[in-house]
N, C-alpha and C positions, 0 to 999 in steps of 0.2 A: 425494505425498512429494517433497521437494527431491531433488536429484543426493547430498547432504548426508546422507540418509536420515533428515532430518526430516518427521514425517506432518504435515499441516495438513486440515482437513477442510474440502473446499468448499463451502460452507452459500450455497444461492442469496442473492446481495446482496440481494434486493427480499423473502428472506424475514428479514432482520436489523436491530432495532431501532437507533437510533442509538449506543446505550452497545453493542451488539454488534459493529456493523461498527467504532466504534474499536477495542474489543478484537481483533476481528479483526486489525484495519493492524496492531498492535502484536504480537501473536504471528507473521504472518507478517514484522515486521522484527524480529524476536528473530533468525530463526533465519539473518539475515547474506546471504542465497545471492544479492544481488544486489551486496555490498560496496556501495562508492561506488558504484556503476554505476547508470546510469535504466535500464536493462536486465539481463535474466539472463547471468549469467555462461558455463555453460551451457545449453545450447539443451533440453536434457531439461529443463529448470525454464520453457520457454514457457508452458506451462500456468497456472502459478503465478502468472507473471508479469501473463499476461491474467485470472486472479482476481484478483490486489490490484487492478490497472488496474480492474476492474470494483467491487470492492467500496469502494477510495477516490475513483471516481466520486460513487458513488450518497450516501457519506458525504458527500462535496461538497455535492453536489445536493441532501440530504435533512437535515442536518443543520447540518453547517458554516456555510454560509449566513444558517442562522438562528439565528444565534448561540452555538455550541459554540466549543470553544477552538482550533481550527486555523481560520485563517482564510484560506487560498489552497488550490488543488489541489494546488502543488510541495511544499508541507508535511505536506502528508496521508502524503507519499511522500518522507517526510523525510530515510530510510537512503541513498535515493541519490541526488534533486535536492537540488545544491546554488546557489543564486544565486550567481550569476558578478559580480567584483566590478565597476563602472564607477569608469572615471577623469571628472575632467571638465573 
């Protein structure tokens, strides 16, 4: 559960097919608890934070790769990596 009292269920990443773990990324960035931030807001939501870390891994690793429609890890984890702009 977020700080937010949002429940998310931790479903082991290596047991979630690819159409799962994106669903996954996507209901736990529904529920906001990391704003912009590449980290949780707060610290009671570590947990959460090292499940999406885990589960937009393995989506990386096991799907994206091979051709799904995100194609970096910073996009997987889109609510809060943002590309930083360059000058040149």
């Amino acid at each position: 559960m977020t700080s937010g009292g949002i429940a998310i269920r931790l479903v082991p990443a290596g047991e979630l097919s690819c159409s799962d773990l994106h669903a996954k990324i996507d209901e736990i960035d529904a529920t906001g608890y990391r704003g912009l931030r590449a980290g949780p807001r707060d610290p009671r939501d570590r947990r959460l934070f090292e499940y999406e870390s885990a589960v937009a891994n393995r989506y990386y690793s096991s799907c994206a790769s091979a051709g799904n429609n995100r194609a970096s890890a910073t996009e997987i984890l889109r609510g809060g990596f943002k590309p930083r702009a360059t000058s040149n």
